[in-house]
N, C-alpha and C positions, 0 to 999 in steps of 0.2 A: 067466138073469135073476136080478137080484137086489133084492130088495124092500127099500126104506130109506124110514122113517119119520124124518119132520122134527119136532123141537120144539122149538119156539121161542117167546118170549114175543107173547102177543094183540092184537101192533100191525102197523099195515096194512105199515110202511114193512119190519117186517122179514120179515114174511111177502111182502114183491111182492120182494124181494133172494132170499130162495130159492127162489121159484117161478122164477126164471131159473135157478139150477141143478137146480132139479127140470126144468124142460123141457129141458134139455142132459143132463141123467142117463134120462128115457126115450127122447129121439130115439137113444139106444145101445141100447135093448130092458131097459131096466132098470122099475123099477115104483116110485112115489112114494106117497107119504100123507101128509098132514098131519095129528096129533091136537093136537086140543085142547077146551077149551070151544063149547059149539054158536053158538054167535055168531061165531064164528071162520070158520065155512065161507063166510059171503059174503067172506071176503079170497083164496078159491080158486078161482078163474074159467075155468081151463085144465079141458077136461073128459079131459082125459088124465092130468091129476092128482086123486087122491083124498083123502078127509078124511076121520076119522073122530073122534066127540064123543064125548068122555067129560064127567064133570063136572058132570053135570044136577043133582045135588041141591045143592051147594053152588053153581054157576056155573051158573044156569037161563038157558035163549033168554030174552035182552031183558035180562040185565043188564051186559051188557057198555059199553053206551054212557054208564053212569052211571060206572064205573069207566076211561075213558077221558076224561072231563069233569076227572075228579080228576088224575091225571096230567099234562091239559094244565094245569089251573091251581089246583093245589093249594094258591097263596094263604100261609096263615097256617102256621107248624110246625107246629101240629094238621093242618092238611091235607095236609102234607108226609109226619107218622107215619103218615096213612092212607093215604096212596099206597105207603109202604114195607108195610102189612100186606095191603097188595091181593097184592103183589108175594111176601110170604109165602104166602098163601093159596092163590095159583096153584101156587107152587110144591110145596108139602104137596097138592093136587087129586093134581098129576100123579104124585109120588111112587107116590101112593096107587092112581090107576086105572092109568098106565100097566104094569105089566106085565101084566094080564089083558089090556089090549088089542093088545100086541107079541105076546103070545102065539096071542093070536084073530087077529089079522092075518098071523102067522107073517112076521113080520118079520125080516128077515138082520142090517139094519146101520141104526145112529140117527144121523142127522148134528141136531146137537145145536146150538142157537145159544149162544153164549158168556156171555149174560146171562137163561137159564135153566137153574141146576143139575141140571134136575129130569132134561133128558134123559140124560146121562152118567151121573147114579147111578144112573139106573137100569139101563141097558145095563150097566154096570160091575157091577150087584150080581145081574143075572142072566149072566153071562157073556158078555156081546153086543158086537161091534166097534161103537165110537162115532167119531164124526171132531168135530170141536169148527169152528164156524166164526162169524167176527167180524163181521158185519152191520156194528154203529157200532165203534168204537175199539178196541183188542184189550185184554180187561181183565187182560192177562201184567201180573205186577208186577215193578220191579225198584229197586233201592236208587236214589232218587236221578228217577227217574223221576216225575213228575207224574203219577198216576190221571188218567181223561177226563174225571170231573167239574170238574178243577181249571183255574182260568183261568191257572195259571204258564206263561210261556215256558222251556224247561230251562236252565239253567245248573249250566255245571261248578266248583261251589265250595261250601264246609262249611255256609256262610249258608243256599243255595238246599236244600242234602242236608234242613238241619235244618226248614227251614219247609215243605216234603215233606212230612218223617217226621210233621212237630204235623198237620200238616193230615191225612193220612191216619186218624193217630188218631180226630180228630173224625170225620171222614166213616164210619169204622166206628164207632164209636159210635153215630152218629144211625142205622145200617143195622142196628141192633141186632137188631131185631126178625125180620129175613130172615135174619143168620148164623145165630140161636137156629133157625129154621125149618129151613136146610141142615146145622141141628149132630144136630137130633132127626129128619130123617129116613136122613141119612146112619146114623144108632145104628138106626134100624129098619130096617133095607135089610141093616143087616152088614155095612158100608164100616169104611174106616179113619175115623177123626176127623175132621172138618174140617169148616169153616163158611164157605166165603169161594165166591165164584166162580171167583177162578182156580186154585181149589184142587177142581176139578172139571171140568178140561180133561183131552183125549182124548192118551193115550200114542201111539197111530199115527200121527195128523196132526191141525194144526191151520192154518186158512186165514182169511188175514185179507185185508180187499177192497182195504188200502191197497198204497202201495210203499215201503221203506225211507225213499226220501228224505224223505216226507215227515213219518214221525216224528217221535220226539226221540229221540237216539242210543242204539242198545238191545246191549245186550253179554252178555244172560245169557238170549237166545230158544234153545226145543230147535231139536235139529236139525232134527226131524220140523215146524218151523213152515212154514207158509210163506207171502208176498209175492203174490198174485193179479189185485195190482189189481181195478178195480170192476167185480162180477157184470155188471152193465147195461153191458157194452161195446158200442160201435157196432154188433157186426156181429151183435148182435141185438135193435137196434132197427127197427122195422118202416122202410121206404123210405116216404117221404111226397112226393106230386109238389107242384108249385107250388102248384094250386089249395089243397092239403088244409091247405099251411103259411102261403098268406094270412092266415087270419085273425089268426094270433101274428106275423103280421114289419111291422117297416114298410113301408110305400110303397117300390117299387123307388127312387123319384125321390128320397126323402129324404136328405138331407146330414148329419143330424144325427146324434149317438152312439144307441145302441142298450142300454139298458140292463134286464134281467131282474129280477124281484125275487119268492123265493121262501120261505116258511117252512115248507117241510113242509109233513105230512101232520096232524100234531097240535098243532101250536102257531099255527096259521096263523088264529087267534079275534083279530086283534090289529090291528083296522080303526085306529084313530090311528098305530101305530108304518104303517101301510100310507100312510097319508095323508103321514106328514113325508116317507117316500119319495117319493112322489109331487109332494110340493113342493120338494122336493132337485133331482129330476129334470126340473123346470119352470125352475129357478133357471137351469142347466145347459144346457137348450136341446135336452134330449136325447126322446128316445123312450120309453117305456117300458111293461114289460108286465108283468101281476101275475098271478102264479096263485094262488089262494087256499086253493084246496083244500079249499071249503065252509066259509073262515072268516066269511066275510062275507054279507049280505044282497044283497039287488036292489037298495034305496036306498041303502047303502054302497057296492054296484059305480056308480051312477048317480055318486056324489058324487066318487067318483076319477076314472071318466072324464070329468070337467069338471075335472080340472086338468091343464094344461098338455096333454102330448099321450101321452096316458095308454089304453092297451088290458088291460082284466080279464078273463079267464078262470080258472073251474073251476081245471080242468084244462088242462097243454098240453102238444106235444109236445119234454119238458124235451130231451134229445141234440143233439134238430135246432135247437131254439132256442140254446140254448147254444153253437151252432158258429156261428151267428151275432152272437152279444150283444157286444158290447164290454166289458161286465163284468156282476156278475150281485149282487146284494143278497142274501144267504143266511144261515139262522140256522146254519148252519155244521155241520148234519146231514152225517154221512160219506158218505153216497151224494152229494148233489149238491157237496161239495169235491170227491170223486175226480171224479167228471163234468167238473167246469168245470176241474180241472187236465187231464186229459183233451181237453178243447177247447180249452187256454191262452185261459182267461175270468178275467183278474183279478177278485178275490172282496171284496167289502165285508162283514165275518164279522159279523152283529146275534146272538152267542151268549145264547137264554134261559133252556135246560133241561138235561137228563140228560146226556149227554155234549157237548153244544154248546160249553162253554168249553173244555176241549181240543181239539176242532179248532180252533174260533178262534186259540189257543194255536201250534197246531200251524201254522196258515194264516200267520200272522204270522212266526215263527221260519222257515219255508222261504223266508218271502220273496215269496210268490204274490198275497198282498194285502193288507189293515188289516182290523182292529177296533175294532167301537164299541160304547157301550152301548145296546142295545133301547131302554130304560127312559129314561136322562139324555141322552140322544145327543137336539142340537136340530137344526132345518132347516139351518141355516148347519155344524156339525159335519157330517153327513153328504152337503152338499153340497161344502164341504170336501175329505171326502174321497174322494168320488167324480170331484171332478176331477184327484184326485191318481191313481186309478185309471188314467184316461182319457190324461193326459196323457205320465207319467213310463214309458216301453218299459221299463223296467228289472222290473214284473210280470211283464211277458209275457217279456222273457229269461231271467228264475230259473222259470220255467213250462216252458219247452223241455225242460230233460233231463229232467223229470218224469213230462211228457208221452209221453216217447221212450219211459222204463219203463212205463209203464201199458201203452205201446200193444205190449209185445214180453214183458207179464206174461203175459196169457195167458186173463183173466177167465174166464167158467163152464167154458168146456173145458179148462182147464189145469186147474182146481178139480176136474174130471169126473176126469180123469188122475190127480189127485194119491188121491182116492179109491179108485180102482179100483187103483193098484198097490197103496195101504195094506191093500189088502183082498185082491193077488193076485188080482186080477179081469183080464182080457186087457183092454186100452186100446184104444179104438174109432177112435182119432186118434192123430194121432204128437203128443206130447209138444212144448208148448211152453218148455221150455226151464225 
C-alpha cells in the first residue's frame, strides 16, 4: 500500500475532481489524505478518504468563507491584489507546515495540483516522488501559446506570438506578489530558483483532465505528460433510475429543446446574468434547468421559475443531465467542457474568472460551441446564440471525435495507471492505453 497525500488549492470544485482519483487510488488498497487548512475538510466527504489540517494559526476554522467571497468577486484591482495575496499566503502556510505533516503521516507520494506550488516543492525538497495534476487548464507554457487566463483564440502568426508574449508580461506582473512567495520559499526549501507555477511541475508525470483535440496546438509537452481526459467519467457516476432524474428533466411529453445552465461552484452569485438566460431560453420555446450552486436565494429561485418554463436546483445530477440537454450555458470551468464534450452538448461559453477565458477560447477554436460576454451579452445576443446551438449539427459533428477521445482516454483509472507505474507500483487494471 501506498500512502499519497493530495494538495491542492482550498476550492470545492478541485478538491471533488481529485477525490475521484482518490476513490480509484484506494479501491487498489492504496491510502489517501488530503492536507490543508481546517475548513477544507468539509470538501472531503468519502470516509475512506482522510484529511489532515494544518494552518490553524494563520488559516483558523471559519476563515475560509471570507477568503472565497474574494475570489468569486474580487471586484476592484485592490480586490484582485488580495485574492493574488490569499493565494500567496496559502501557498507560504503550506511550504511552511507541510513537511512535519508528510512526515507525521509518513506519507510515500504527493500528487500535487498544478495551481498549487506548495505541494511539489515540497516533495521535491524533501526527496519525495510528486505527480503534478491539471484540475482546470494545464498551466505548461509554451512560446506562442495563450496562458488560461487569456480569452485569445491561438493563431499561427508573429502578430498573435507578440500580443501572447505583452499579455503574459502583464499577467505576471499583476501575480507578482505569488512569484515573490514561490521565489522565497523555493530559497528556504533549498530548491533551484524559480517563481512560476509551471516551474514547479512533477519530473515523473503529469496528467491533465483534458484531450489534445481540444487544446491549442502544443509541441513542446514532456514526454512523461499525459491526456486523461475528465476525472468524472461516466463510469463513475452513480446510476440514477427515472424516478431520482425527474425532478432535473423535462416532461417525457415535451417537444421543446432542453437546455442546461450552469456556473460552477464559485462564481454561480450571478442571479441577473441567471435571469437573461432564462429569458433567452423563454424567447426560444425551450426548457430549461439551472443549478446554482447556492448562488441564489428562495425568492431569486421563485423569480426564475416564473419565466418561461424554467426548473432551479441546488445542485443536480450534472453527467446524467448533460446526456440529455441539447446544449448546456456554462461559464466554461474545465470540468463541465470535458463533461459536455463528453456527452456532445454544444456549450454556450459565459467566461467570468481564473481560467474561464481560455476554455472559452479553447471551446470556440475546437468548434464545439460559441462565446459571450457574462457582463454585455443582452437577451436577444444569447438568444441568438443559442439558437444557433440548437439548430446548426455542425457542434455536435466537430463534438464526435472529441468525444470518441475522452471516452477511450481513460479518466481516473488510467490517471491510477499512469501513477503507479511512475512510481513502479504493480497496476491494479490493465492499462488504458
Amino acid at each position: 500500500m501506498t500512502h499519497f497525500a493530495v494538495v491542492a488549492p482550498a476550492l470545492y470544485s478541485h478538491f471533488n475532481t481529485l477525490m475521484v482519483l482518490a476513490r480509484e487510488l484506494v479501491t487498489r488498497g492504496h491510502r489517501v489524505t488530503f492536507i490543508h487548512r481546517p475548513d477544507a475538510a468539509a470538501y472531503v466527504k468519502d470516509a475512506r478518504v482522510g484529511f489532515h489540517a494544518i494552518g490553524a494559526a494563520t488559516h483558523p476554522a471559519g476563515s475560509l468563507p471570507a477568503m472565497l467571497a474574494r475570489v468569486a468577486n474580487p471586484g476592484s484591482p485592490l480586490g484582485l491584489r488580495r485574492v493574488i495575496l490569499d493565494m500567496a499566503a496559502s501557498t507560504e502556510m503550506l511550504c511552511r507546515e507541510l513537511p512535519a505533516a508528510l512526515k507525521a503521516l509518513q506519507v510515500d507520494c504527493v500528487l500535487a495540483d498544478q495551481m498549487e506550488a506548495a505541494g511539489g516543492m515540497v516533495a521535491e525538497s524533501i526527496g519525495m516522488p510528486f505527480i503534478s495534476i491539471a484540475c482546470a487548464l494545464p498551466v505548461n507554457r509554451e512560446p506562442g501559446i495563450p496562458l488560461p487566463v487569456m480569452p485569445f483564440v491561438y493563431e499561427d502568426s508573429e502578430r498573435a506570438f507578440k500580443i501572447v508574449e505583452g499579455s503574459t508580461r502583464v499577467y505576471d506582473w499583476m501575480m507578482g506578489p505569488h512569484h515573490r512567495a514561490i521565489a522565497a520559499q523555493a530559497e528556504r526549501l533549498g530548491l533551484a530558483p524559480r517563481s512560476m507555477l509551471h516551474e514547479c511541475l512533477s519530473p515523473l508525470a503529469q496528467i491533465a483532465q483534458i484531450v489534445p483535440g481540444f487544446d491549442f496546438p502544443r509541441r513542446e509537452l514532456p514526454a512523461h505528460f499525459h491526456h486523461v481526459g475528465p476525472l468524472h467519467a461516466a463510469n463513475v457516476a452513480p446510476a440514477l433510475s427515472p424516478d431520482e432524474l425527474a425532478p432535473f428533466l423535462p416532461p417525457a411529453s415535451s417537444t421543446r429543446p432542453f437546455i442546461y445552465a450552469s456556473l460552477g461552484t464559485l462564481v454561480s452569485d450571478r442571479y441577473p446574468l441567471f435571469k437573461r438566460i432564462a429569458k433567452a431560453c423563454k424567447q426560444l420555446d425551450a426548457d430549461l434547468l439551472i443549478a446554482h450552486c447556492g448562488g441564489v436565494n428562495d425568492a431569486q429561485v421563485r423569480s426564475l421559475e416564473a419565466i418561461g418554463s424554467t426548473r432551479v436546483h441546488a445542485y443536480v445530477p450534472q453527467l446524467a443531465v448533460l446526456e440529455r440537454a441539447d446544449a448546456i450555458v456554462s461559464h466554461a470551468g474545465a470540468n463541465t467542457i470535458m463533461e459536455a464534450v463528453a456527452a456532445r452538448t454544444p456549450i454556450l461559453a459565459l467566461p467570468i474568472a481564473f481560467d474561464h477565458p481560455g476554455g472559452a477560447a479553447r471551446v470556440e477554436y475546437s468548434g464545439v460551441g460559441l462565446r459571450a460576454s457574462p457582463r454585455m451579452s443582452s437577451v436577444a445576443d444569447l438568444t441568438r446564440k443559442l439558437r444557433r446551438l440548437l439548430a446548426e449539427p455542425d457542434f455536435a459533428a466537430r463534438m464526435a471525435p472529441l468525444s470518441d477521445a475522452i471516452r477511450v482516454a481513460g479518466g481516473a483509472p488510467r490517471a491510477a495507471d499512469i501513477i503507479e507505474t511512475a512510481l513502479h507500483l504493480p497496476t491494479a487494471v490493465a492499462s488504458h492505453g
